[in-house]
C-alpha positions in Angstrom: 34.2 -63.6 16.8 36.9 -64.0 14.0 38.8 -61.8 12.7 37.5 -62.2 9.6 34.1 -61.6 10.8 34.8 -58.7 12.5 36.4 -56.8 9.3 33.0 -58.3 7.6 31.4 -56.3 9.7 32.9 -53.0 9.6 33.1 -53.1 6.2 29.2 -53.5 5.6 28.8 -50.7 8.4 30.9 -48.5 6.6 29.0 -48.8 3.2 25.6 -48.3 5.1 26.6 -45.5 6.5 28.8 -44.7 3.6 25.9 -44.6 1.4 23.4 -42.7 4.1 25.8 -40.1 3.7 26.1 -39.5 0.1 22.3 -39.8 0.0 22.0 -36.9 2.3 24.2 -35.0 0.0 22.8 -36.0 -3.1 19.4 -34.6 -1.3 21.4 -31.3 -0.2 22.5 -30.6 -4.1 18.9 -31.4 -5.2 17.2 -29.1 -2.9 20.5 -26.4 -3.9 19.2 -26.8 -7.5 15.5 -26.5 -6.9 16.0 -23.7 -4.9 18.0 -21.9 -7.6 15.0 -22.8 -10.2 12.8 -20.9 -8.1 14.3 -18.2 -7.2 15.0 -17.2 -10.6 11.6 -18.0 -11.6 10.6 -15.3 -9.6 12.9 -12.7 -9.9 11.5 -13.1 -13.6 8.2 -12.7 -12.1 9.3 -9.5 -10.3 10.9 -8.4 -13.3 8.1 -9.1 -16.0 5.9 -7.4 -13.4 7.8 -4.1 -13.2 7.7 -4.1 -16.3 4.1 -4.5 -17.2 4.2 -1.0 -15.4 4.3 0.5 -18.8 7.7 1.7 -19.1 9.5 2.4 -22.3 11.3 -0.8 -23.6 14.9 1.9 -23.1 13.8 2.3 -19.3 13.1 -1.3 -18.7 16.9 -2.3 -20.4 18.0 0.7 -17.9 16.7 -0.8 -14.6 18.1 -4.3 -15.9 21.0 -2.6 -16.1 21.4 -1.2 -13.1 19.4 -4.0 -10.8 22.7 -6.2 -12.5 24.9 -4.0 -10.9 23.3 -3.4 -7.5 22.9 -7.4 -7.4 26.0 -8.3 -8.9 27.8 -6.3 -5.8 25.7 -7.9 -3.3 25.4 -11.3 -4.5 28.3 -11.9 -7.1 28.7 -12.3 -10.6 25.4 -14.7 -10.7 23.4 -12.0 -11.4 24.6 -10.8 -14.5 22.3 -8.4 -17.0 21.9 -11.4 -19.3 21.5 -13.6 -16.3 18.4 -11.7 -15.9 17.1 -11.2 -19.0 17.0 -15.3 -18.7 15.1 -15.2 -15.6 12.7 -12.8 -17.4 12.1 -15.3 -19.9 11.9 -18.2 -18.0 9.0 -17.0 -16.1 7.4 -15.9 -19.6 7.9 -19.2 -20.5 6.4 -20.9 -17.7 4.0 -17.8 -16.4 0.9 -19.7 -17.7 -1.4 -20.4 -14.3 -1.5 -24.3 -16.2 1.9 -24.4 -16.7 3.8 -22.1 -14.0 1.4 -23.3 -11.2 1.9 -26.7 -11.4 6.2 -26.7 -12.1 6.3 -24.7 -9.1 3.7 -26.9 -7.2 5.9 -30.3 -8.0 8.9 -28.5 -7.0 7.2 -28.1 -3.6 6.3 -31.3 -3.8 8.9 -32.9 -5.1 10.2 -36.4 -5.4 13.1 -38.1 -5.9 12.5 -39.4 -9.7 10.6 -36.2 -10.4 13.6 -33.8 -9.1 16.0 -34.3 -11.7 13.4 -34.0 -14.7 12.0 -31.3 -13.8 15.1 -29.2 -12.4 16.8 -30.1 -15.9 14.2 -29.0 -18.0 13.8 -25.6 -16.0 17.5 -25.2 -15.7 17.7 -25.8 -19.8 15.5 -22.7 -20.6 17.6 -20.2 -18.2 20.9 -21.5 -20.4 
């Protein structure tokens, strides 16, 4: 085989594997990002549900608050008392059984021309 050839062929192994590779990742950040939707869609869910308790609106500002604190320690400064007063409203936003259901159902579910759409309108109403 020539040269040539040869380096022909290396090169075209390298881009299919090249690109295998950066697919994987591209499905590692995806699944990153959907999992981040969710969670946060239902820490809003455990929030809006404490709070449905039938605290004071003072006492519900005081365990954001404090949850902020006890999670920014654990888990860094993601968890922030705005970040979850976003979460909160989030899953207000999306708590309907027609709407929630069904955004959490196709991120289950999800495809690869769904992901982005649906992660980036989700991810738009937290920021």
């Amino acid at each position: 085989m020539a040269d040539i050839e040869k380096a022909q062929r290396i090169d075209s192994l390298f881009e299919r594997i090249s690109s295998l590779i950066e697919q994987a990742r591209g499905y590692v950040v995806n699944s990153m990002k959907i999992a981040e939707v969710k969670t946060r869609y239902e820490v809003g869910r455990y929030i809006y549900e404490d709070e449905q308790q039938g605290e004071r609106a003072a006492y519900g500002e005081q365990v954001l608050k404090n949850l902020s604190l006890r999670l920014t320690e654990r888990f860094g400064a993601d968890w922030s008392y705005d970040t979850l007063k976003r979460c909160r409203f989030f899953y207000q936003s999306y708590a309907s059984a027609s709407i929630g259901a069904t955004l959490l159902h196709q991120l289950e579910d999800h495809t690869e021309t769904t992901d982005f759409q649906i992660v980036s309108s989700m991810v738009s109403k937290l920021y």
